[in-house]
C-alpha positions, -999 to +999 in steps of 0.1 A: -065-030-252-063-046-219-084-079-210-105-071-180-112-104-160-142-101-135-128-124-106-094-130-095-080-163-108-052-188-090-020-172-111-031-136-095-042-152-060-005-160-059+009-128-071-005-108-051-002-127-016+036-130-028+034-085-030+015-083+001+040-109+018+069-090+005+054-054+023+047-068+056+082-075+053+089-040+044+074-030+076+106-046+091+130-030+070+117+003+077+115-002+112+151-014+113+162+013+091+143+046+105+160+051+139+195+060+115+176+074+083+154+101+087+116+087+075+109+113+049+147+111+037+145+075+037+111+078+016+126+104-009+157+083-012+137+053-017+113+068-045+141+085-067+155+053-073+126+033-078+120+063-104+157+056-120+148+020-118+116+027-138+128+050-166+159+020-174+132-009-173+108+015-193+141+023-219+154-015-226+119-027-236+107+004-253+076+015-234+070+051-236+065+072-208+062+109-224+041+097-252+006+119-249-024+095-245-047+119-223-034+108-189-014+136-177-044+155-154-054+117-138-016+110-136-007+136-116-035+137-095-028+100-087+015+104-081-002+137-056-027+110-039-003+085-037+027+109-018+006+119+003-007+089+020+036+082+022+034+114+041+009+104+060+022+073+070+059+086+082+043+119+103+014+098+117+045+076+128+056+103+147+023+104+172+010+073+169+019+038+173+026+013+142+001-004+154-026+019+156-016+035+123-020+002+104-054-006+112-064+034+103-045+029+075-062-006+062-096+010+059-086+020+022-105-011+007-138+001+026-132+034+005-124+013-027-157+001-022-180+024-015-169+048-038-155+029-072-187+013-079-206+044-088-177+050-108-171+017-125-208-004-119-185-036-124-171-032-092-200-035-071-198-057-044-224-081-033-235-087+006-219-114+008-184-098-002-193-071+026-195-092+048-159-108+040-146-074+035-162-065+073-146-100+086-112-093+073-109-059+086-123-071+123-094-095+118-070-074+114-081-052+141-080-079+167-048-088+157-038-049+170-061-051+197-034-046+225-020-009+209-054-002+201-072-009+231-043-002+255-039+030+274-062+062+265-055+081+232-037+114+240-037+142+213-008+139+199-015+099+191-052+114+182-037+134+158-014+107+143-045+083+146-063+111+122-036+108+097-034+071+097-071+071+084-064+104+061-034+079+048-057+050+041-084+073+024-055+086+001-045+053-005-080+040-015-086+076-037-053+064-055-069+035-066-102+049-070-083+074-096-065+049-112-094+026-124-122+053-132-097+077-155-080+071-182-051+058-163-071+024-166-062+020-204-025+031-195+007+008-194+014-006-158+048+013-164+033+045-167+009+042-139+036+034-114+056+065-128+035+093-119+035+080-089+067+073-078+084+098-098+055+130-080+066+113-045+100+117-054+101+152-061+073+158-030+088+137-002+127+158-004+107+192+002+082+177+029+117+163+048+132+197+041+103+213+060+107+192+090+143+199+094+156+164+086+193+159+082+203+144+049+233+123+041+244+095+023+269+079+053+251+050+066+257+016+073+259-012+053+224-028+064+207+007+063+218+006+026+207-030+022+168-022+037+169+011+011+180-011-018+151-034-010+127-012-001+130+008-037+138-026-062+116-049-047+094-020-026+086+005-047+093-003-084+095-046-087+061-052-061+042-016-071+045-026-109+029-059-106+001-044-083-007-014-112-004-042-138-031-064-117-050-034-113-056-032-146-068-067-152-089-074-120-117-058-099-098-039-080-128-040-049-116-080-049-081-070-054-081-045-021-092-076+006-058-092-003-043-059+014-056-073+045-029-098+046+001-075+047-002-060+085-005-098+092+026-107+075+046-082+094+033-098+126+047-135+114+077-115+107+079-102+139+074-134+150+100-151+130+128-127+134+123-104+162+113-133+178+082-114+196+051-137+205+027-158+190-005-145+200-037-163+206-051-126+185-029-129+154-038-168+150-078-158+150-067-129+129-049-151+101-075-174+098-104-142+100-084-129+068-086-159+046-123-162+056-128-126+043-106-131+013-126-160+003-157-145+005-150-111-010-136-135-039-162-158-040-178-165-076-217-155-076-239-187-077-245-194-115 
């Protein structure tokens, strides 16, 4: 039986800045990587090896994976959720820019909260949570103010605006799945493979449909970004995060997502050696006030 804890100590404070850290810096690889893989080959490439990854971790220390326990319905319906905000995210690449698409996409922990709590009464937040969940998201948005406030919308960015959001609603319905079924009781392992192992067989058909060409001849640093993307991406980072969802609210556990879009600034920053904004400073410290609050222990 898993321990439920109802705030997020130090130890996971750590963890899960170190996952969100980890995919801003995804955001690089990807960007690096798409212009020579195909995103939806990329992504299918990606999640059948984070599968293979799974099913060897699961085999050397004995966790079972086909074993019925009742989650098979919530499972599926999760690994469904879960490729299609991936889908999302790649096409709404296609009309949209990165930047707009990230704050759409970050309005999953809004979703997380309004819905999970009539689900799970535990995870109800307080006002003053709201209000650090509010302060984080304006935070983020101001970082992205330039490519959201820039030139007027046309359809085509409208429409991969509407699929950045449609992205973020999957994502928080993913999670909302995960902790109100009885996916909740499940192993971490077993969480992470419906997942990974539905996007794998979904993303090959979806990158089928839109005429991508597949191969395996790329470059040595295309291969490197893959590698990392699915080890460290999609099975060592994901695992973690299912594992934490099981232990910790998971309304507390979404603010924290704030912090990746950020971190792929400072990494953009760092090595693509692109500006320090006056925005991104206000944004970083805008986060941590909203992460505090959200995570703030209630007054005894």
């Amino acid at each position: 039986m898993v321990q439920r804890k109802e705030h997020i100590d130090r130890a996971a404070s750590l963890v899960v800045v170190a996952c969100c850290l980890f995919w801003g810096f995804q955001q690089i690889l990807i960007k690096s990587t798409v212009s020579e893989v195909p995103p939806l080959w990329q992504a299918s490439i990606r999640f059948a090896g984070a599968t293979l990854l799974l099913v060897l971790w699961c085999v050397l220390r004995g966790v079972p994976l086909l074993a019925r326990d009742g989650t098979l319905r919530a499972g599926l319906l999760a690994g469904l959720l879960f490729a299609g905000e991936f889908a999302c995210i790649y096409l709404g690449l296609m009309d949209t820019t990165a930047s707009r698409l990230t704050v759409f996409l970050y309005t999953s922990p809004f979703v997380v909260a309004l819905l999970l709590p009539r689900l799970v009464p535990t995870e109800r937040l307080r006002r003053l949570q709201w209000a650090g969940l509010v302060i984080a998201f304006v935070a983020v948005a101001v970082a992205f103010s330039e490519g959201l406030f820039g030139q007027p919308a046309l359809p085509r960015q409208l429409r991969g605006d509407a699929l950045a959001l449609m992205g973020g609603v999957l994502w928080g319905l993913t999670t909302l799945v995960i902790r109100s079924s009885r996916l909740a009781t499940a192993s971490a392992e077993k969480i992470l493979f419906y997942q990974v192992a539905v996007t794998a067989a979904v993303a090959p058909l979806l990158s089928l449909a839109l005429g991508e060409a597949w191969s395996f001849s790329y470059s040595s640093l295309a291969w490197a970004s893959i590698g990392l993307q699915t080890a460290v991406g999609a099975f060592a980072s994901y695992l973690v995060w299912m594992d934490l969802l099981r232990k910790y609210p998971a309304t507390q556990l979404a603010s924290f997502t704030f912090l990746t879009p950020l971190f792929a600034l400072v990494f953009g920053v760092v090595l693509l050696h692109e500006p320090l904004t006056p925005q991104l400073m206000l944004a970083l410290g805008g986060v941590a006030v909203g992460i505090v609050l959200v995570n703030r222990k209630p007054a005894p």
